[in-house]
PyMOL Python script that loads the backbone (N, CA, C, O; Angstrom):
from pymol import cmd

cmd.read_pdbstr("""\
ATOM      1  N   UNK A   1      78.048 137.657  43.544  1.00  0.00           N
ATOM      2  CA  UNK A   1      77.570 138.396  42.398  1.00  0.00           C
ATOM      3  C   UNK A   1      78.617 139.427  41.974  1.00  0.00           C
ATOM      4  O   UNK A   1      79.046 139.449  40.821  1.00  0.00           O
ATOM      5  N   UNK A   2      79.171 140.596  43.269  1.00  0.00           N
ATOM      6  CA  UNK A   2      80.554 140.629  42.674  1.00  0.00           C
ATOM      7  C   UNK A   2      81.524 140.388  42.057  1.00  0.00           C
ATOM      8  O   UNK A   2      82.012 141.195  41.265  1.00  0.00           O
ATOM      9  N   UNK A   3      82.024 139.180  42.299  1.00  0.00           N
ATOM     10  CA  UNK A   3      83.424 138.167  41.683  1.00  0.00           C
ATOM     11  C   UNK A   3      82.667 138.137  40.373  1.00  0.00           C
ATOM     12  O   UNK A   3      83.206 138.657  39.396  1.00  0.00           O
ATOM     13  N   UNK A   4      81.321 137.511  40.235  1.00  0.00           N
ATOM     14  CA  UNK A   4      80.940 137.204  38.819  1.00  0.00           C
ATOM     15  C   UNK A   4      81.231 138.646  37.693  1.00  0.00           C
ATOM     16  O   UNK A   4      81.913 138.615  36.668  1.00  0.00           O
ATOM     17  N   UNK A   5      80.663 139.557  38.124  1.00  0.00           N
ATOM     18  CA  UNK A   5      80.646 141.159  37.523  1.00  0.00           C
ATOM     19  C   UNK A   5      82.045 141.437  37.095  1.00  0.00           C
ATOM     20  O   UNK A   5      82.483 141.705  35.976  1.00  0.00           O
ATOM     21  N   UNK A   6      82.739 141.291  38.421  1.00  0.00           N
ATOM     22  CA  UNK A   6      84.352 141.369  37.953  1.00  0.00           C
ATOM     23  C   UNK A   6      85.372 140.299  37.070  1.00  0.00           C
ATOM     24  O   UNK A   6      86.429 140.740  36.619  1.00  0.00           O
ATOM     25  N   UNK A   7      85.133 139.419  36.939  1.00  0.00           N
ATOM     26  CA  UNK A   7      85.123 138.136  36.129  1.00  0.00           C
ATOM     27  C   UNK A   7      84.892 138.734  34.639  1.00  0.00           C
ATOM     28  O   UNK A   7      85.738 138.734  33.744  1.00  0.00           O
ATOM     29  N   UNK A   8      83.744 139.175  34.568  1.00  0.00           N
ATOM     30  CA  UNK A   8      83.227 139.620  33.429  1.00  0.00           C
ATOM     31  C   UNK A   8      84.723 140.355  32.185  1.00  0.00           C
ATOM     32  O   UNK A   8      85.125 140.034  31.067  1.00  0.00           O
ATOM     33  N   UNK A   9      85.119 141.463  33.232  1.00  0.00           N
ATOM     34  CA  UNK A   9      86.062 141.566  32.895  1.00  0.00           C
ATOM     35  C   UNK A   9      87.198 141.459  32.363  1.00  0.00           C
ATOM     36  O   UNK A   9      87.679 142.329  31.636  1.00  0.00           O
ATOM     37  N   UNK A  10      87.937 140.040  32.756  1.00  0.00           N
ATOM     38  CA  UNK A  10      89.009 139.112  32.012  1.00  0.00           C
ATOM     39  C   UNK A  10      88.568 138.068  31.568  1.00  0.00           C
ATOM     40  O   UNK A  10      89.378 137.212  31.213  1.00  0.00           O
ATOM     41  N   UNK A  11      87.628 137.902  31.492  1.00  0.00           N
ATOM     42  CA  UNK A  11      86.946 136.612  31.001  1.00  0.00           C
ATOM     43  C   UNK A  11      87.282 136.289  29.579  1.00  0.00           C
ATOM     44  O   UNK A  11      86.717 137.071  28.815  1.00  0.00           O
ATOM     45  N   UNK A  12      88.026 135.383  28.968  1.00  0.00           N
ATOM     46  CA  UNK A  12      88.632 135.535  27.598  1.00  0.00           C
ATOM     47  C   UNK A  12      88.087 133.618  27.369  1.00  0.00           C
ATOM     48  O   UNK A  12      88.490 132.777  28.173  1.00  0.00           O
ATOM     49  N   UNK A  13      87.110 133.213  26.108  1.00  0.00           N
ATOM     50  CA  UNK A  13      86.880 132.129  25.724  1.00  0.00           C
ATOM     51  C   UNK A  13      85.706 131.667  26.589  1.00  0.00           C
ATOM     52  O   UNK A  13      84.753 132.411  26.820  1.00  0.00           O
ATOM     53  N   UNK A  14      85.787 130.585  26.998  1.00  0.00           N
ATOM     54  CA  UNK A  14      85.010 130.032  27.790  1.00  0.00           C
ATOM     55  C   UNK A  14      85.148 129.836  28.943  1.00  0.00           C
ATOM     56  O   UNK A  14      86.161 129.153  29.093  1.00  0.00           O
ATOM     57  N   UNK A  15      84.524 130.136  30.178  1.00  0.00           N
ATOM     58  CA  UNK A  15      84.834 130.233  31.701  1.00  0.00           C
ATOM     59  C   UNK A  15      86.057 129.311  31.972  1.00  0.00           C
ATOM     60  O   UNK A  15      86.320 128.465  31.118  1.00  0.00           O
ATOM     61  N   UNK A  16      86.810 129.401  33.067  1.00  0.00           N
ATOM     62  CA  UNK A  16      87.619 128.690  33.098  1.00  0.00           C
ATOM     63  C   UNK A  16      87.699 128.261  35.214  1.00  0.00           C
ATOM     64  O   UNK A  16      86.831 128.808  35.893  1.00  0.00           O
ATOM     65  N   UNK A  17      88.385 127.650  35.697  1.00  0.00           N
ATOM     66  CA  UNK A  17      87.586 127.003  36.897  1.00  0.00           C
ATOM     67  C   UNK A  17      86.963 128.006  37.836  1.00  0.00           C
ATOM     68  O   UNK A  17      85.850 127.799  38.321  1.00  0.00           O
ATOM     69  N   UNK A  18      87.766 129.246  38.137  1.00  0.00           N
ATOM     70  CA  UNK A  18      87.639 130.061  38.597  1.00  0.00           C
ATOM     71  C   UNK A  18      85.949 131.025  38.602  1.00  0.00           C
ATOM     72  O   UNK A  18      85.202 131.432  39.491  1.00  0.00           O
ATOM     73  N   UNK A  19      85.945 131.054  37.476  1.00  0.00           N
ATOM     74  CA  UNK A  19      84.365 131.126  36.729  1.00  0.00           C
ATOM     75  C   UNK A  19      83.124 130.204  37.386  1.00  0.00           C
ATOM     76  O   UNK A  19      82.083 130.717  37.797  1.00  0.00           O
ATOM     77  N   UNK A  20      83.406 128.719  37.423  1.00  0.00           N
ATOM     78  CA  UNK A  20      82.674 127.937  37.554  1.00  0.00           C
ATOM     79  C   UNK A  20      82.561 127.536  39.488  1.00  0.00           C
ATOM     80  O   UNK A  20      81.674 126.808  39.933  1.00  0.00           O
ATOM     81  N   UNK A  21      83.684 128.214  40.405  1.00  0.00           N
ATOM     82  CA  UNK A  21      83.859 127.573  41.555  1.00  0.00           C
ATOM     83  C   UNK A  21      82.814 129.257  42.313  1.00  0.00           C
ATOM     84  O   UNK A  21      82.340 129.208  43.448  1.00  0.00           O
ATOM     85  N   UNK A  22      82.681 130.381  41.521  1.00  0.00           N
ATOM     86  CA  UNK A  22      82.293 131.547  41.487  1.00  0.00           C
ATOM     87  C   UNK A  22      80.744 131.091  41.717  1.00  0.00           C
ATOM     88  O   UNK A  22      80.168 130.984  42.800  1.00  0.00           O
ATOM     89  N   UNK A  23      80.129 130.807  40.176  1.00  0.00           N
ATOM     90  CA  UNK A  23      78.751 129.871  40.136  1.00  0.00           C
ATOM     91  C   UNK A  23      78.533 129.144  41.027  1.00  0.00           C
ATOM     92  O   UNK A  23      77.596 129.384  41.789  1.00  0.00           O
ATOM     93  N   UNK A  24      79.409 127.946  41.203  1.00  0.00           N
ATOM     94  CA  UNK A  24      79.051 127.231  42.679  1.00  0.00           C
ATOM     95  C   UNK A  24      78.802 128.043  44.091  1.00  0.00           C
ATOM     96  O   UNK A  24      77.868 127.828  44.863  1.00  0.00           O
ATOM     97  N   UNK A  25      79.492 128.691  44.202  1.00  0.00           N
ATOM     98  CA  UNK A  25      79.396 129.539  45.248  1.00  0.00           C
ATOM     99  C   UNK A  25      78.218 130.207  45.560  1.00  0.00           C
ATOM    100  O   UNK A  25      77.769 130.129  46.704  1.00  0.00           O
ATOM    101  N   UNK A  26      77.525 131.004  44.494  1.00  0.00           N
ATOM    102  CA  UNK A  26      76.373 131.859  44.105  1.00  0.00           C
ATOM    103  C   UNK A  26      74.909 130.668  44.055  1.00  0.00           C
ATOM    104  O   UNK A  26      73.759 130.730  44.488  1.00  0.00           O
ATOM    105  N   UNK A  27      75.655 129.694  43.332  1.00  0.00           N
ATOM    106  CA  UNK A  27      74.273 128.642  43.648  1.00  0.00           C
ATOM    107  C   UNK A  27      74.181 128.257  45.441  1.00  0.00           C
ATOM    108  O   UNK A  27      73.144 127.837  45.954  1.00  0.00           O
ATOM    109  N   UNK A  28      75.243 128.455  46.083  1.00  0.00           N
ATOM    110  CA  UNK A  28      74.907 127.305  47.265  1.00  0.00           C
ATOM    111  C   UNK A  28      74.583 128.638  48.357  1.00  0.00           C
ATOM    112  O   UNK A  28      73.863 128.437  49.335  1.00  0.00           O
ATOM    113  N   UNK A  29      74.967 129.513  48.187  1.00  0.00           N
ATOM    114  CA  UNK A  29      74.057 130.956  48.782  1.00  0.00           C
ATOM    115  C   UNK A  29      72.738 130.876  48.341  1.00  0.00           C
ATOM    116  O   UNK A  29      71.680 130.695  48.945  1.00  0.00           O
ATOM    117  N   UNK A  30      72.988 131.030  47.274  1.00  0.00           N
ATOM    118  CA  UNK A  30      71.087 130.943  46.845  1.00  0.00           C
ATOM    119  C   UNK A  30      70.208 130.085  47.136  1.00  0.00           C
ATOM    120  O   UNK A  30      68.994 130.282  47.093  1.00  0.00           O
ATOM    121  N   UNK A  31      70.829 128.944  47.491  1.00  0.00           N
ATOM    122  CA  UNK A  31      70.146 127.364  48.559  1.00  0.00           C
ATOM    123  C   UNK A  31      69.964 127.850  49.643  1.00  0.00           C
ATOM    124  O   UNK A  31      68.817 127.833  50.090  1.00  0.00           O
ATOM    125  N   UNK A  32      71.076 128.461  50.443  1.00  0.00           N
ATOM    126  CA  UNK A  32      71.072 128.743  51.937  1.00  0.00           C
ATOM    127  C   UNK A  32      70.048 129.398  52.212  1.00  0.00           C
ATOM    128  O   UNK A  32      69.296 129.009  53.105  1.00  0.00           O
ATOM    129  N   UNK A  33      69.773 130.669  51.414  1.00  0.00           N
ATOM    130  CA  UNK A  33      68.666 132.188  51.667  1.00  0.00           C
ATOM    131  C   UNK A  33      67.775 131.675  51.063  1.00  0.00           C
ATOM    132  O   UNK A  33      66.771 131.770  51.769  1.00  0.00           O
ATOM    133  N   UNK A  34      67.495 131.055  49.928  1.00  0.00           N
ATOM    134  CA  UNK A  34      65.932 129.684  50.206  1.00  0.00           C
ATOM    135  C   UNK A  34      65.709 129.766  51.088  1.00  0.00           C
ATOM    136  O   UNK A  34      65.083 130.693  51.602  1.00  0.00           O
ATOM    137  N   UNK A  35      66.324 128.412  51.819  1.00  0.00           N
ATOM    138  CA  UNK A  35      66.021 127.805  53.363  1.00  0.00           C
ATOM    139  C   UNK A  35      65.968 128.920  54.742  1.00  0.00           C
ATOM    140  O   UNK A  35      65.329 128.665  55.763  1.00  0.00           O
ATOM    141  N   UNK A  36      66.582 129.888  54.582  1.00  0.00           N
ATOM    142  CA  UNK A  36      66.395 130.663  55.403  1.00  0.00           C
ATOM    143  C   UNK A  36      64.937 131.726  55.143  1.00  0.00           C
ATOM    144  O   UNK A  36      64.335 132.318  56.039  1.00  0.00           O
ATOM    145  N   UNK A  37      64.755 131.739  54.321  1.00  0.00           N
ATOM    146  CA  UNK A  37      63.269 132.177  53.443  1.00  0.00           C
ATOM    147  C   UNK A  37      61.892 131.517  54.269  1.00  0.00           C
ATOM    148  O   UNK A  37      60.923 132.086  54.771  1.00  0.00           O
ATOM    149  N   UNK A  38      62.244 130.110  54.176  1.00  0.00           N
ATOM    150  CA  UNK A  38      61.290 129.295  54.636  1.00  0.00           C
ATOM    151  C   UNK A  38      61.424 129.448  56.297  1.00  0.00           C
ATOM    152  O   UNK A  38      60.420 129.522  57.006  1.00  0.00           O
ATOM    153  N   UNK A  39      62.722 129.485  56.809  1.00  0.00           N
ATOM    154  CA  UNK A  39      62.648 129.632  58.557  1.00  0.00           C
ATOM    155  C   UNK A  39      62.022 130.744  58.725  1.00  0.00           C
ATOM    156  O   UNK A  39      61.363 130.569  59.750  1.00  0.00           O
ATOM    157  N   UNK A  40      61.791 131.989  58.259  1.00  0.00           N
ATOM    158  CA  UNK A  40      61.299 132.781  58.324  1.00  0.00           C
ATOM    159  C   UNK A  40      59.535 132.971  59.116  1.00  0.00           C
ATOM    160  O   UNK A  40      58.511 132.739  58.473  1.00  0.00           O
ATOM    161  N   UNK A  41      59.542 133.448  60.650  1.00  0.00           N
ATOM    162  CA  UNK A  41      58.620 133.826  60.745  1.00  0.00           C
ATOM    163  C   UNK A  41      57.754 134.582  60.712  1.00  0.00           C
ATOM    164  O   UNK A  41      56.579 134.312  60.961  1.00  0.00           O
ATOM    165  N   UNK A  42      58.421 136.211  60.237  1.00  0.00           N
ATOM    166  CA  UNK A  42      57.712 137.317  59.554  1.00  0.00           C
ATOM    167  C   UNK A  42      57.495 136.671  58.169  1.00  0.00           C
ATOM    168  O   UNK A  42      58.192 135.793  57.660  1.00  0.00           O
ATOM    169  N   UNK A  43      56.566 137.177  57.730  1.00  0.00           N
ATOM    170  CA  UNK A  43      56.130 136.964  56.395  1.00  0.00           C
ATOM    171  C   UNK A  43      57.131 138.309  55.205  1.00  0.00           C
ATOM    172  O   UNK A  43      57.552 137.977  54.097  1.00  0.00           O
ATOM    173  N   UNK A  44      57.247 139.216  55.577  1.00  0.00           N
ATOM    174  CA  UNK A  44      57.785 140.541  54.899  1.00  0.00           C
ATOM    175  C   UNK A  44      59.438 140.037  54.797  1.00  0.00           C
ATOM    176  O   UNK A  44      59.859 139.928  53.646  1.00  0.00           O
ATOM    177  N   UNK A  45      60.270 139.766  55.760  1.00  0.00           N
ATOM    178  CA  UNK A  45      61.478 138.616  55.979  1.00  0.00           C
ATOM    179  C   UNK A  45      61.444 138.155  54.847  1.00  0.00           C
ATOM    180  O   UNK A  45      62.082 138.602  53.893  1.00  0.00           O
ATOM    181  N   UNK A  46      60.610 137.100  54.826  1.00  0.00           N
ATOM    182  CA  UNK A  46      60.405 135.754  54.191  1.00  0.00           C
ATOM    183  C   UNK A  46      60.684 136.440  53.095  1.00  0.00           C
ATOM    184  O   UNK A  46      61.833 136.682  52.723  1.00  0.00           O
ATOM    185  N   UNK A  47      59.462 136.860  52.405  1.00  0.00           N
ATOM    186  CA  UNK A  47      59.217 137.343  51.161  1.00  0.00           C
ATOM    187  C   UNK A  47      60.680 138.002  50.264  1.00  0.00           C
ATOM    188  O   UNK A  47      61.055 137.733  49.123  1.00  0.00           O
ATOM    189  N   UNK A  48      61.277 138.937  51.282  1.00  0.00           N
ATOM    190  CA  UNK A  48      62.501 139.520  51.121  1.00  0.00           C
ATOM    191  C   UNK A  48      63.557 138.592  50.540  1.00  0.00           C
ATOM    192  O   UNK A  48      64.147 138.644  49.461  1.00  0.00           O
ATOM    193  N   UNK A  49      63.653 137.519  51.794  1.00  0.00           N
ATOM    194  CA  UNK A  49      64.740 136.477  51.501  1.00  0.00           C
ATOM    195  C   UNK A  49      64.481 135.757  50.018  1.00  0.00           C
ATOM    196  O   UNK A  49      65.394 135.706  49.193  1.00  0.00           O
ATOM    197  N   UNK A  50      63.188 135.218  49.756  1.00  0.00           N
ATOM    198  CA  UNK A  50      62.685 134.548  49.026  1.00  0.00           C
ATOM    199  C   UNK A  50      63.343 135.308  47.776  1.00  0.00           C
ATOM    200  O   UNK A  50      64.290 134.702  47.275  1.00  0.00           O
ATOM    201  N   UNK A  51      63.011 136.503  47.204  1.00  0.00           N
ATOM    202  CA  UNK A  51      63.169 137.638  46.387  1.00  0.00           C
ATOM    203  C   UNK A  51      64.886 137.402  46.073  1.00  0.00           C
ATOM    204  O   UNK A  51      65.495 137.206  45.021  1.00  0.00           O
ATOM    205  N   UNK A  52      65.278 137.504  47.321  1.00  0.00           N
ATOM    206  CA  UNK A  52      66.829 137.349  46.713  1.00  0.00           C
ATOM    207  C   UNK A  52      67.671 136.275  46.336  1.00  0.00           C
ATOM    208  O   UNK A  52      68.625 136.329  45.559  1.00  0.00           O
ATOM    209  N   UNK A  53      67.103 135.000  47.139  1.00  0.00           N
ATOM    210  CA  UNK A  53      67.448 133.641  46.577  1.00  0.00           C
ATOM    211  C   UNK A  53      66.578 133.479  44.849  1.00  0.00           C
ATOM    212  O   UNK A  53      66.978 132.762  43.933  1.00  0.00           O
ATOM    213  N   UNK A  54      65.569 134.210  44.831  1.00  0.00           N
ATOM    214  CA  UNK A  54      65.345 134.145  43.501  1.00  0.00           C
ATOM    215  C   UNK A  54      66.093 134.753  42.291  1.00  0.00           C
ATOM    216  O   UNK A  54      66.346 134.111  41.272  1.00  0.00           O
ATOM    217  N   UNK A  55      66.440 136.116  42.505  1.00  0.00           N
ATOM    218  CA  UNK A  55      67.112 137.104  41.917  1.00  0.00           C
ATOM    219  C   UNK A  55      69.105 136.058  41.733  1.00  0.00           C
ATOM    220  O   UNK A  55      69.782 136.096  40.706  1.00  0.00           O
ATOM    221  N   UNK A  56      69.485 135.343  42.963  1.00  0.00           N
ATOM    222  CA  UNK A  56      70.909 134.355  43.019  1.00  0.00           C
ATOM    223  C   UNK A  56      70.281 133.737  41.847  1.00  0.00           C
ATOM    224  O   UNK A  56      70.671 134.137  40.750  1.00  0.00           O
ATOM    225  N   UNK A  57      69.297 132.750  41.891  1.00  0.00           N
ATOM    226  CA  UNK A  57      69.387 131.383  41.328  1.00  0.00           C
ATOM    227  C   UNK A  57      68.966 131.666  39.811  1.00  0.00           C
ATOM    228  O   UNK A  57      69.052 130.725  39.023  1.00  0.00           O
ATOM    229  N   UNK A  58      68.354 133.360  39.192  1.00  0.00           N
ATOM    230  CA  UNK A  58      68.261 133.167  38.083  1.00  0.00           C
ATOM    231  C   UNK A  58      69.703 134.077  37.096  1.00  0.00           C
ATOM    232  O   UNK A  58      69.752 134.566  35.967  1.00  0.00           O
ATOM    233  N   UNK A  59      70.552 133.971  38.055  1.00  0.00           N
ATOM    234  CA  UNK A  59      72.159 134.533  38.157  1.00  0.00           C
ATOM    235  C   UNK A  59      72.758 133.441  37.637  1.00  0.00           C
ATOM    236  O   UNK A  59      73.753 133.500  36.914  1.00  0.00           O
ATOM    237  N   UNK A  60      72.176 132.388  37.981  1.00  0.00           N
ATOM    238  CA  UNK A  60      72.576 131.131  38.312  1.00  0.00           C
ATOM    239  C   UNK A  60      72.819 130.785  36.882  1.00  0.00           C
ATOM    240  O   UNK A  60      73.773 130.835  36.105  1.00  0.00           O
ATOM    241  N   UNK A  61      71.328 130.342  36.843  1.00  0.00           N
ATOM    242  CA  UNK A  61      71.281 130.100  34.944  1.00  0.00           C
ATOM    243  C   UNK A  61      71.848 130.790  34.089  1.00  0.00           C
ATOM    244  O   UNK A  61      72.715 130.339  33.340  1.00  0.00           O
ATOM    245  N   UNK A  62      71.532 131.712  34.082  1.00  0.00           N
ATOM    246  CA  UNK A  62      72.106 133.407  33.085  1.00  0.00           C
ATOM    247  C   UNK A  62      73.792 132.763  33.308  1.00  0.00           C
ATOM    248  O   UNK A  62      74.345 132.372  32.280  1.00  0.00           O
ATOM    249  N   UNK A  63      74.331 132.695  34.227  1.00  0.00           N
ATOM    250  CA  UNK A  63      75.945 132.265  33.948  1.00  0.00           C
ATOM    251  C   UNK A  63      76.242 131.176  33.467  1.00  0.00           C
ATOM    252  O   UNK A  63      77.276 131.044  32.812  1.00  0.00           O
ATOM    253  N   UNK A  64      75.197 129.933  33.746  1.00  0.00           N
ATOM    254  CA  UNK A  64      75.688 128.628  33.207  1.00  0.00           C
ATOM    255  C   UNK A  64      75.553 128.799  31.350  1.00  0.00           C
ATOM    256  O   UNK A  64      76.179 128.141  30.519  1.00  0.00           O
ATOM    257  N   UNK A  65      74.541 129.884  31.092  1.00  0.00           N
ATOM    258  CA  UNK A  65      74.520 130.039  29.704  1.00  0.00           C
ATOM    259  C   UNK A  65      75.653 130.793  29.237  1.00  0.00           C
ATOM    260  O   UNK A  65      76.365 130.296  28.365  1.00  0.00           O
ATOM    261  N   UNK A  66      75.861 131.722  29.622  1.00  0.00           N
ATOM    262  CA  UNK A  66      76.999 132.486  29.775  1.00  0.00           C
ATOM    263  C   UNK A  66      78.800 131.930  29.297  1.00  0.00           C
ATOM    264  O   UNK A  66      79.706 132.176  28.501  1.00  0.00           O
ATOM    265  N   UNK A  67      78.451 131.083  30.398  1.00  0.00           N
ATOM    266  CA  UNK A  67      79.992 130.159  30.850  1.00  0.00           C
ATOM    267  C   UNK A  67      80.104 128.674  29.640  1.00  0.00           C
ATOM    268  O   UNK A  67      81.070 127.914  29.580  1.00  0.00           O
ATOM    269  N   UNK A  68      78.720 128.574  28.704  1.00  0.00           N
ATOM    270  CA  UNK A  68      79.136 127.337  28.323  1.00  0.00           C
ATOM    271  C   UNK A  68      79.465 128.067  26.729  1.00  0.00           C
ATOM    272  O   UNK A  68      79.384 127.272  25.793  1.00  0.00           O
ATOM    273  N   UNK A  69      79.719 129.083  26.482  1.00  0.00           N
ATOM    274  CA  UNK A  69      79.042 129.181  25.148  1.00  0.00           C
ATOM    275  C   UNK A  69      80.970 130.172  24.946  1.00  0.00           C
ATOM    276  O   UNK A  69      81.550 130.531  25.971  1.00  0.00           O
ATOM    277  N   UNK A  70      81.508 130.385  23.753  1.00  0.00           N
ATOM    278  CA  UNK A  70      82.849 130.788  23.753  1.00  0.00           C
ATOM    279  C   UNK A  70      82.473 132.510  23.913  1.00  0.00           C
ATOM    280  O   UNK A  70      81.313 132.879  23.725  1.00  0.00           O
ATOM    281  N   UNK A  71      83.350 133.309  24.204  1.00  0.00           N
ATOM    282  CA  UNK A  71      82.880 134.871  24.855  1.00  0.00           C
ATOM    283  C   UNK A  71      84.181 135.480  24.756  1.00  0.00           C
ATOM    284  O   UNK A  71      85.210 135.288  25.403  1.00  0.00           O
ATOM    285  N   UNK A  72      83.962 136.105  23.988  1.00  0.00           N
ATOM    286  CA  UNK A  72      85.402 137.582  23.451  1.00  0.00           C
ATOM    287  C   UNK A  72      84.656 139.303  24.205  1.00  0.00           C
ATOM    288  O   UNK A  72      83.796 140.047  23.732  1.00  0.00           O
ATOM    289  N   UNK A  73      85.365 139.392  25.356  1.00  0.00           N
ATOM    290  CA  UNK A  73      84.663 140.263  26.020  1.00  0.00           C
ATOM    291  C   UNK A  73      84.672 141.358  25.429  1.00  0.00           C
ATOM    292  O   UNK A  73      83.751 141.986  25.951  1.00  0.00           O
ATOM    293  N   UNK A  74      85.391 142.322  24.250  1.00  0.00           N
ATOM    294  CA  UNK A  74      84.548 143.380  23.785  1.00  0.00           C
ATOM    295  C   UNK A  74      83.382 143.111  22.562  1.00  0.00           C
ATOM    296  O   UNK A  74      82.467 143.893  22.303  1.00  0.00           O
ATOM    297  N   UNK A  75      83.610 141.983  21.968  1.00  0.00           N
ATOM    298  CA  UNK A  75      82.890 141.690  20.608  1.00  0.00           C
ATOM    299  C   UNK A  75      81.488 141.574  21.434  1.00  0.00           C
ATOM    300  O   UNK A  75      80.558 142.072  20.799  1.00  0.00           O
ATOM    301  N   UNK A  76      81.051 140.939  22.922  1.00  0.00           N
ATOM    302  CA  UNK A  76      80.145 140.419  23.213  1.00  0.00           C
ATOM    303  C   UNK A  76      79.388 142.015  24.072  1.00  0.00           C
ATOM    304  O   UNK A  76      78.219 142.342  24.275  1.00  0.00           O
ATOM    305  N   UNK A  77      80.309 142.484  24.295  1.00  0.00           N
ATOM    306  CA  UNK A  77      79.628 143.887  25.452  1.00  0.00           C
ATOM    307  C   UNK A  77      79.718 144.014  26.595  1.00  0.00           C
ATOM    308  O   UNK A  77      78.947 144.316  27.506  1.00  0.00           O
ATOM    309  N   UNK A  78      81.191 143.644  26.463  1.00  0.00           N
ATOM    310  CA  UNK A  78      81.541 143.244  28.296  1.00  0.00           C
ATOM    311  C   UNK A  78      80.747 144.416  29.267  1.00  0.00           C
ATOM    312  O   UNK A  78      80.199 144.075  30.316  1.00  0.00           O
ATOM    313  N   UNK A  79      80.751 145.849  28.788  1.00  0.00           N
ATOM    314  CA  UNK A  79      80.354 146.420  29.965  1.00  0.00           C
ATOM    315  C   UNK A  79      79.255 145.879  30.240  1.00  0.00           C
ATOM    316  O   UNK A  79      79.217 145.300  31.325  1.00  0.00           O
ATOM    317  N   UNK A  80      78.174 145.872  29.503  1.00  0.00           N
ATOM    318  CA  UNK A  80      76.513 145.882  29.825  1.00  0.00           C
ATOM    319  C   UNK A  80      76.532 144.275  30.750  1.00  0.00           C
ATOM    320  O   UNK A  80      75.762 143.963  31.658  1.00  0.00           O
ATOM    321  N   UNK A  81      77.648 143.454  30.182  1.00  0.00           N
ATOM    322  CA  UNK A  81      78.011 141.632  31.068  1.00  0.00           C
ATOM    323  C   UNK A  81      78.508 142.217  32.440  1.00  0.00           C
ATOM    324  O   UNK A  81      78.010 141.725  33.453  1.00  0.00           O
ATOM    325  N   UNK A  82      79.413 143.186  32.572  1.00  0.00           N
ATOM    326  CA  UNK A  82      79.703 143.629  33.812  1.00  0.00           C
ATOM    327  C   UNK A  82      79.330 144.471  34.394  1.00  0.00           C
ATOM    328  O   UNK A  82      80.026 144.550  35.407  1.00  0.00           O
ATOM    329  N   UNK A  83      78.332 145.483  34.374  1.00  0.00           N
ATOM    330  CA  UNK A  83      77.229 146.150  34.816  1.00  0.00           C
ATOM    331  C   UNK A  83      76.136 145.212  35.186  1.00  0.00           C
ATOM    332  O   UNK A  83      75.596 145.342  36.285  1.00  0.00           O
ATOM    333  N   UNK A  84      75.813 144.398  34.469  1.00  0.00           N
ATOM    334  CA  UNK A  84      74.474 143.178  34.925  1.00  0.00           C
ATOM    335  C   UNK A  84      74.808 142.394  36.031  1.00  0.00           C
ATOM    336  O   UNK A  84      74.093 141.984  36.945  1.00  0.00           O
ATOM    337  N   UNK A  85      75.875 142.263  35.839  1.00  0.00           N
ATOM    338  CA  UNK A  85      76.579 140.974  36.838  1.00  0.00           C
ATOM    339  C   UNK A  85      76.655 141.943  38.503  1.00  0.00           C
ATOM    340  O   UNK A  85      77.100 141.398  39.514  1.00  0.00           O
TER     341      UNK A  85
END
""", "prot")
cmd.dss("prot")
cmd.show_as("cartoon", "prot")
cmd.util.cbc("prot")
cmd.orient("prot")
């Protein structure tokens, strides 16, 4: 979620691989802390984990929209893109 925030930053046009290997990354964490959600035998754990694989995976989307669409980082508001991120 870092790298993405900071990304935000030089991000000029449309994501470029670096952008997209970032997303991958953030999606396959957000798989892992799922599944670790579910190993979970406290319930308060669980819930926790659950919360943050949710909070990754709707990171997730928000960038794939983000990353497909062309993006001039002051015209668009880079800070409030890199404050969110």
């Amino acid at each position: 979620m870092l790298l993405s925030g900071w990304r935000a930053l030089y991000r000029k046009g449309r994501g470029n691989w670096i952008d997209w290997a970032i997303l991958g990354i953030l999606a396959a964490v957000s798989l892992n802390v799922a599944w670790v959600a579910f190993a979970q035998s406290n319930p308060r754990a669980a819930i926790l984990f659950a919360l943050f694989a949710l909070g990754g995976a709707s990171m997730v989307v928000q960038e794939i929209k983000d990353l497909q669409r062309p993006y001039d980082g002051l015209a668009e508001g880079w800070l409030t893109r890199h404050v969110a991120a």
